[in-house]
N, C-alpha and C positions, 0 to 999 in steps of 0.2 A: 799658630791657631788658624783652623779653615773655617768657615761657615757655608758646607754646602758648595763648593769650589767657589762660593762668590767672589773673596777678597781677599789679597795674600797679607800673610804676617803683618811685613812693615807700613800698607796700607789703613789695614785696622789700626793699626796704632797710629798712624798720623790719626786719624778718626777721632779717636778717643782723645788725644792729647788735645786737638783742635774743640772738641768738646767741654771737658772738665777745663780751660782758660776763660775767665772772667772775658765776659765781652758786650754790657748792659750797651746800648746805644749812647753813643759819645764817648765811650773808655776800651775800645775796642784792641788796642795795641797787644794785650795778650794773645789772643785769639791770632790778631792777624801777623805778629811774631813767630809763632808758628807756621802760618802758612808762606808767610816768606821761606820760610828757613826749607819746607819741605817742597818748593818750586823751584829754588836757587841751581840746582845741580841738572836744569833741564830747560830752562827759562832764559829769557833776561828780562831781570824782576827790577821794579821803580814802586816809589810810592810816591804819593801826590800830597798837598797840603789839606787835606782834609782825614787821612789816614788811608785810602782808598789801597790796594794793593794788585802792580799790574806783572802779568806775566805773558810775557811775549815769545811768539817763535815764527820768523818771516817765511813766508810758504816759498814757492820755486818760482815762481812769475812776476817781474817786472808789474805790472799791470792788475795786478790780483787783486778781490774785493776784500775790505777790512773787515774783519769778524770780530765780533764782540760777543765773549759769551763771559755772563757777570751771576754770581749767588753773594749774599750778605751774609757777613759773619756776626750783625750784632744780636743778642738776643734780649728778651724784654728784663725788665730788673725793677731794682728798685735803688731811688738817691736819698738819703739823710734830709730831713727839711730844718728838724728842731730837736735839740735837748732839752729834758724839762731837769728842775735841781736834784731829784732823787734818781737822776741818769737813763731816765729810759729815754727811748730813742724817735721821733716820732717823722715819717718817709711819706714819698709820692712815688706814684709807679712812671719807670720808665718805659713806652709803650703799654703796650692793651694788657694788664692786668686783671685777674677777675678775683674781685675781693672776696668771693664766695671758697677761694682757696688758701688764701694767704694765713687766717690765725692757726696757730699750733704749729707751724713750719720752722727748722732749722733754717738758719739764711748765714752767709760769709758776707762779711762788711769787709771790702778792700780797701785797704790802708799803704800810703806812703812805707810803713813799717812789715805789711803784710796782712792776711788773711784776719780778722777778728769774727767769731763766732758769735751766734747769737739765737734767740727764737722771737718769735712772733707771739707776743703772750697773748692767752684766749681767757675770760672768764669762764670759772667751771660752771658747766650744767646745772650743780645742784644751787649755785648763786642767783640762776637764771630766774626772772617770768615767765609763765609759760607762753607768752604773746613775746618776748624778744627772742625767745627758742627760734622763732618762724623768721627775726627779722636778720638781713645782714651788716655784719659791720662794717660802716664805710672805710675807707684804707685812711684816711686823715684821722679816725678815729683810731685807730691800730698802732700800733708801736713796737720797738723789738728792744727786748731785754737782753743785755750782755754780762749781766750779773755785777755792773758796775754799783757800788754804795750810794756814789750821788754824782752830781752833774761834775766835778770837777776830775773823779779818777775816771768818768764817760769820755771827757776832752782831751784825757792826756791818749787816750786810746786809738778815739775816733775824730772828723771831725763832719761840718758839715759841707754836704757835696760829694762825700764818700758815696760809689756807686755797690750795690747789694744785688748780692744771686742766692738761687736758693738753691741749698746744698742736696744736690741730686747727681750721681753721677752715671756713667755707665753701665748697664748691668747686662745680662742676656735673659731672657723670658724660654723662649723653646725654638729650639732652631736655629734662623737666622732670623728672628723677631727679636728685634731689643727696645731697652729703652733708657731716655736719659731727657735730659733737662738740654735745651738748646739745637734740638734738629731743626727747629724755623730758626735760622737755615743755611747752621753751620754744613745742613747737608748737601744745601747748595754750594757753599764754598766749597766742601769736599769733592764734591762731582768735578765743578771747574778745574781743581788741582789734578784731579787723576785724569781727564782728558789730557791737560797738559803732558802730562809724565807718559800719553799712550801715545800719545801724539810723536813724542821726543824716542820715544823705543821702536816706533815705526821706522823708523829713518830713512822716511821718505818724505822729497818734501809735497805740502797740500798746495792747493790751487789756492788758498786763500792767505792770508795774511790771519795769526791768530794771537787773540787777545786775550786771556782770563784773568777776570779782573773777579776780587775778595772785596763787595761795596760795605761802606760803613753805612750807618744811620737811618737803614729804611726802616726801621719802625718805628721811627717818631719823624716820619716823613720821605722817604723815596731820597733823601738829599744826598745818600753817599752814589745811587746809582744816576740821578742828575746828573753829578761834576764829573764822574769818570765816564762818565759817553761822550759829554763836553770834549775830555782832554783826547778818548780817543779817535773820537770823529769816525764811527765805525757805518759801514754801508748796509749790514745786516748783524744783527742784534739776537741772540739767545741766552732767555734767563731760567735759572735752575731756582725753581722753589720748590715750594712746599705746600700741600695741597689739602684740604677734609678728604678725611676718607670716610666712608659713608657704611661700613659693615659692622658698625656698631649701634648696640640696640634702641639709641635713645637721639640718633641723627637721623633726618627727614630726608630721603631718596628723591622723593619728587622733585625740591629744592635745591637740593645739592647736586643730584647725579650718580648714579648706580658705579662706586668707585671702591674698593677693597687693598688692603695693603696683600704686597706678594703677586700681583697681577700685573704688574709694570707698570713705567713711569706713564702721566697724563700728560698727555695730548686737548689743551684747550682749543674750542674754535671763537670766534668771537672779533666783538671792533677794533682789540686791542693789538690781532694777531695776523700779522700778513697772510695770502689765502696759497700763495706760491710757494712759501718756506712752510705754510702745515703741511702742503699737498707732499712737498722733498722730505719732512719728516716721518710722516704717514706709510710715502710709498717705499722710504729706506727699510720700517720697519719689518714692513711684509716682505722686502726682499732679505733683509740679515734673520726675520727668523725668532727677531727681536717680538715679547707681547708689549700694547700699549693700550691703554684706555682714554677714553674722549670724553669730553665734557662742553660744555656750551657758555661761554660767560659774552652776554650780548653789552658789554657794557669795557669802559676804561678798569682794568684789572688793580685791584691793592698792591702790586709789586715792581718791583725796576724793570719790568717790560714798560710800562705806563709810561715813566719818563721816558724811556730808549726811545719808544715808539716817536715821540714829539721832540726828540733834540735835532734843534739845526732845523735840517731842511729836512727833516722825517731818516727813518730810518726802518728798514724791512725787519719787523719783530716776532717771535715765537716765544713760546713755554714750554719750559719741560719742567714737571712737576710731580714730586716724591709723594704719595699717599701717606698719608700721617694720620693716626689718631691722637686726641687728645692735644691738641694745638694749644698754644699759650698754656701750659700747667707745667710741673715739675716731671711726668712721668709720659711724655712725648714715648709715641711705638709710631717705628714702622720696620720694614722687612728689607735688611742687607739688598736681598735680589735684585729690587726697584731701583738703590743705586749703581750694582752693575749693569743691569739692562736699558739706565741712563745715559752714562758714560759709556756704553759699545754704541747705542743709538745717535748722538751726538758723533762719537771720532767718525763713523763710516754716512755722517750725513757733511761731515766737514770738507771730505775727501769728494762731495759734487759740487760744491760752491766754486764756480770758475766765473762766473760775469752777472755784477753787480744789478743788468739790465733784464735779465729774468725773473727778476724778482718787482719788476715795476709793472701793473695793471695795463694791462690796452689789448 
């Protein structure tokens, strides 16, 4: 299957596998099971005590600056908090959930024993007020029905602490625009893996030392891309996220940023972003030919740049970030293209990193 010559065969499907695997923040090992398995045959791949997931290929030079280039594979979810006696189920959300989505929703409860299904039961409209029609339901107040009779055949099922996704998976819309549940930001884990694998088909070696690291736990805190910067002590730092996109009808351009999926990856500027490594990302673009779009973020960014930028003794940081609509929802879109036009942009900015000391202001 092609889309547009963006992606071959057996990349889409690492894609999609690394997508439809449970991976709510702190149960990540699905997810990043996968991504080991599809780095192994190009890498030398470690994992860390935290679940973090590291893939290494040492460049040609003695001397050569460490490269860290890191995406997350957790995506937001939901955990079990309470069973009430008639078995329903009642959750907190892991990461940024917006309760304005969640009633009527299919959702997979992950089980020791496997996958349990379930929904999000909504009172009907016609039970409604017309004054709670307007109001939302908080998520404490929500629950998910598994069709259990009562609390005791709910526990032989389920239990508490069980992590929940909502059941969304792959699909294609038109083109090379798709959608699924979890591109914040299994698509940055994806980008990092197929650098790797272009990296390793180059077979030549880079001036740098490289690192791609799969981080757990940023969205309930930056903590998986904290400990793997720790462990690799890298000299310059690039992270793959995931970005607003702003071409849709009901997101504010002024605030955001004149940004569209299918346009190519974003290029932020800002405090978070060294001005040497935007300048080499920038000017790679226009010379491979590569499109990118810019954005301004004046402030410490929500993502594993933030900590990279601050571990140790400082660390030279960048973004490269996927256009996304519809962020935190079940029916995430963006456009195939953005993440090839990533991962070319990335390998052929890899291949100028020769000295750590370029990247330091004066």
């Amino acid at each position: 299957m092609q889309f547009g010559g963006y992606m071959r065969e057996d990349s889409l499907q690492f894609f999609k596998e690394l997508l439809h695997a449970p991976s709510p923040s702190g149960y990540e090992q699905p997810a990043q099971h996968v991504f080991r398995s599809y780095i192994e045959p190009f890498s030398k791949v470690t994992t860390d005590v935290m679940g973090n997931v590291y893939g290494r290929i040492e460049g040609g030079a003695a001397d050569g600056p460490r490269v860290m280039l890191v995406g997350h594979s957790d995506e937001i979810g939901l955990q079990i908090r309470y069973i009430d006696d008639k078995g329903f189920i009642f959750f907190s959300a892991i990461g940024g959930v917006d309760a304005h989505l969640t009633p009527g929703l299919l959702v997979n409860i992950h089980t020791n024993n496997g996958a349990v299904r379930g929904v999000i039961g909504k009172k009907p409209i016609h039970l409604m007020e017309a004054k709670d029609r307007e109001t939302v339901v908080k998520l404490d107040a929500q629950y998910i029905d598994i069709g259990a009779i009562d609390k005791v055949e709910a526990e032989a099922l389920v239990r508490v602490g069980d992590p929940v996704t909502f059941s969304s998976e792959f699909s294609v819309l038109q083109g090379n625009r798709v959608t699924s549940r979890g591109f914040d930001d299994k698509a940055g884990s994806f980008v990092v893996a197929e650098v790797l694998r272009q990296v390793s088909v180059l077979n030549e070696n880079l001036p740098c030392d490289l690192y791609g690291v799969s981080s757990v736990q940023e969205e309930v805190g930056l903590r998986g891309g904290t400990t793997s910067c720790y462990n690799v002590k890298p000299d310059i730092g690039i992270c793959v996220e995931v970005d607003f996109a702003t071409d849709q009808p009901d997101v504010e351009r002024k605030h955001n940023g004149d940004v569209a999926i299918g346009k190519g990856p974003i290029l932020p500027r800002g405090a978070n972003i060294n001005h040497a490594l935007f300048k080499l990302l920038a000017e790679t673009a226009a010379e491979e030919g590569i499109p990118v779009q810019f954005t301004g973020i004046p402030r410490a960014t929500g993502t594993d740049a933030n900590v990279m930028q601050i571990s140790r003794g400082g660390v030279a940081t960048a973004l490269v970030k996927i256009p996304l609509r519809y962020m935190h929802t079940p029916v995430e879109v963006l456009d195939l293209s953005d993440l090839d036009s990533a991962v070319r942009l990335i390998v052929a900015t890899l291949k100028k990193i020769r000295d750590k000391s370029d990247f330091v202001p004066g």
